[in-house]
C-alpha positions, 0 to 999 in steps of 0.5 A: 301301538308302535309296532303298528305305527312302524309297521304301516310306515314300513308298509308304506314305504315299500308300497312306494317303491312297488314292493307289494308283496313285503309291504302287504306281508309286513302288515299282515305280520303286525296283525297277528302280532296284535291279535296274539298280543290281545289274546294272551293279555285277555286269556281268550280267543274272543275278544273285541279289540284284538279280532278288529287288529287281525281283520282290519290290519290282517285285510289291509296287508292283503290287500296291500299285496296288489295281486290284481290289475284292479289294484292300483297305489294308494293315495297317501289320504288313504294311508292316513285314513287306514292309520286313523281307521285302526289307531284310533280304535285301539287307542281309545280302547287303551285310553278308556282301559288305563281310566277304568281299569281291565275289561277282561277281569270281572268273571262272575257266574251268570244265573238266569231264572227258569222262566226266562228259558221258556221265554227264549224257546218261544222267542226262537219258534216266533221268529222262525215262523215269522221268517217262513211267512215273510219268505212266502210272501216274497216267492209269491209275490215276485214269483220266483225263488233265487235257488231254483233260478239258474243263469241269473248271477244276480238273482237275490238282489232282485229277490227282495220286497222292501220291509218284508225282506228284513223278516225273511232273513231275521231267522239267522239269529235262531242259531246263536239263540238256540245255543243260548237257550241249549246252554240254559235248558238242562231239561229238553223234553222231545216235543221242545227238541223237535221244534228247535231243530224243525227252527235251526233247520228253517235257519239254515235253509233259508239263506240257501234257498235266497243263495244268500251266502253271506247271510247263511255265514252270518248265521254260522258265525255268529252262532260260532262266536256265541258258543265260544263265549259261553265256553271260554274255558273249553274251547275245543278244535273240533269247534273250528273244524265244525264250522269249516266243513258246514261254511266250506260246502255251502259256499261252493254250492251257493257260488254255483246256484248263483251261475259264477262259474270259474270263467265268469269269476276270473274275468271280473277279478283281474287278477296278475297271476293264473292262481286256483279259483279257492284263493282268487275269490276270497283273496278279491272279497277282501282285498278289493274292499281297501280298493274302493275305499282308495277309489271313494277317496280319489274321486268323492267330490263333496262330502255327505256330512253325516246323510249316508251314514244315517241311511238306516234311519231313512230306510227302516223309517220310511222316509227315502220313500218320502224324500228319495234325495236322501239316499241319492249318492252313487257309489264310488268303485274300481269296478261295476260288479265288486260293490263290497267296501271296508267299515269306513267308507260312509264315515269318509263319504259323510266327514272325510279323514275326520269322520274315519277318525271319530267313527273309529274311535267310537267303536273303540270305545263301545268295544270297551264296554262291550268287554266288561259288560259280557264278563259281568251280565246276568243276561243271556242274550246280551251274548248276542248282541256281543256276537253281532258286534264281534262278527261285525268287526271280525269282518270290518274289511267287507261292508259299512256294517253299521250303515246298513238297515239289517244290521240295526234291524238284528239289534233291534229284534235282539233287543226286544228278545232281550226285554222279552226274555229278562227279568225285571228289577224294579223299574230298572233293567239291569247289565 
């Protein structure tokens, strides 16, 4: 933690003097320092603590780096915020670890009962049915599918009915289940095989057909990370190469099914210096995030005190239909067209540096648990709800995951999968 402290003081003073380029490279070296860190104390390339070291701390160094006429200096409010953002996670989870002892310790062998395997395959044919129906519906309904759309750069934003949309694009979790289920399932009859590629198939063609290409990398990543769970001990570089060459193709293909063309993206990002297109995009995805965040801090004119973080329970509830005045807050950005923010801009919007400080410390906490839970369950599926998290801190730099409806929509669909597919012990269900 105090190479952390010392280097975002560090970083700050240089970005005082406007030398961004070793203010954002100071940074980003302190975030691989705390991911090799927290891999070599866990014995594992997945863990919770040092991922949310290398995304959150790793994004903020580029973003630091001011490669946009976008970027302007931040606020000494949004350098506080961003210390609190990562120092209060990491402390609280060193807090709770010197009380409770190691998360990474307990390995026990994980045994789950045939029938729960049967359960599974159900459960994955279910919900890629149930997405094929509800995809249906929103073609039929709007008249129009995103993918067959050419000219239209914002055409899945428009390609969504309310409540329906969440179903339709549920069938990312089919992956990561089916990967579970493979693991389990030593006996996989052709008939069986047959429905769980014609599932994974629907998967992945889904968010394609939506040019959703962030849901189709959820989908990926998360079975990634799932896999890397359950083969702590035999990850393999092909597993990396895997994932690239499947994500890679995709994106550039969905890019262009969007109509962002070079020209079309150049002019939004702004940026200082002619650079290819491949460093551009993803450089702005994540660095204009901490940006808005400065912009959220200079310009917010009251806080929310806790209605914008809770804007799930008004969607998923019904009730923003009810009483719209609860999901009235503009948002605050740099420019129209870059909407993404990091993790803690509603946990500011509603309580200010004091929310971002609480929030994150939270989430410290729950990763604690999380740890120690994952080596110790005898249930599967526990592995994606773990996957989910991991994803979501693996890409804190991007969106307010935990204030967005799908987010608690996947858990919810993962939990019930979870009782569904477990079996029960007494009265009581059991990590």
């Amino acid at each position: 933690m105090l190479i952390y402290l010392f280097g975002s003081l560090l970083a700050y003073l240089l970005s005082r003097i406007e030398l961004y380029a070793l203010s954002g490279t100071v940074l980003f070296l302190v975030a691989l320092y705390l991911y090799i860190k927290e891999y070599r104390y866990s014995n594992s390339l997945v863990n919770l603590r040092g991922i949310f070291s290398l995304a959150f701390v790793g994004g903020e160094g580029i973003s630091a780096l001011k490669l946009s006429h976008l970027a302007k200096p931040w606020s000494d409010t949004t350098w506080i915020c961003l210390c609190l953002a990562f120092g209060c996670f990491y402390m609280m989870f060193e807090w709770l670890k010197r009380y409770l002892g190691n998360p990474y310790k307990n390995k026990e062998e994980r045994i789950i009962e045939k029938n729960n395997e049967n359960r599974l395959y159900v459960c994955i044919v279910i919900l890629a049915m149930i997405s094929v129906i509800a995809f249906n519906i929103e073609a039929l309904k709007l008249g129009f599918i995103p993918f067959l759309l050419r000219g239209v750069p914002h055409a899945y934003s428009y390609f969504h009915i309310s409540g329906v949309h969440y179903f339709t694009v549920s069938c990312i979790l089919v992956p990561s289940l089916s990967i579970i289920y493979l693991s389990e399932e030593k006996n996989l009859n052709i008939v069986k095989s047959v429905f769980l590629v014609l599932a994974n198939i629907v998967a992945m063609l889904i968010p394609i057909l939506c040019v959703s290409r962030f849901q189709f990398m959820f989908a990926i990543l998360m079975a990634f990370v799932t896999l890397l769970i359950l083969k702590r001990e035999k990850i393999r570089p092909l597993y990396f190469i895997a994932v690239v060459v499947i994500i890679v193709p995709v994106y550039l293909l969905l890019s262009v099914a969007r109509s962002h063309n070079v020209e079309y993206l150049n002019g939004i990002f702004e940026m200082k210096y002619n650079l290819p297109i491949f460093i551009t995009q993803p450089y702005i995805y994540i660095a204009n995030n901490y940006d808005n965040l400065d912009t959220l801090i200079k310009e917010l004119p009251k806080h929310s005190f806790g209605l914008k973080g809770l804007f799930p329970l008004w969607a998923l509830s019904g009730l923003k239909f009810i009483y719209p005045k609860l999901v009235d807050f503009p948002i605050f950005v740099n420019k129209t067209e870059l909407t993404t923010v990091t993790l803690f801009y509603d946990a500011f919007y509603d309580f200010g540096i004091i929310g971002v400080g609480a929030f994150s410390a939270i989430l410290g906490a729950i990763s604690f648990f999380f740890e120690k839970w994952i080596r110790s369950t005898r249930h599967a599926v526990f592995y994606m709800i773990y996957a989910q998290w991991f994803v979501y801190l693996a890409l804190s730099f991007f969106t307010t995951w935990f204030s967005n409806p799908a987010t608690w929509f996947y858990f919810i669909v993962t939990v019930v999968i979870f009782l569904i597919c477990e079996k029960r012990v007494g009265k009581l269900w059991t990590i």
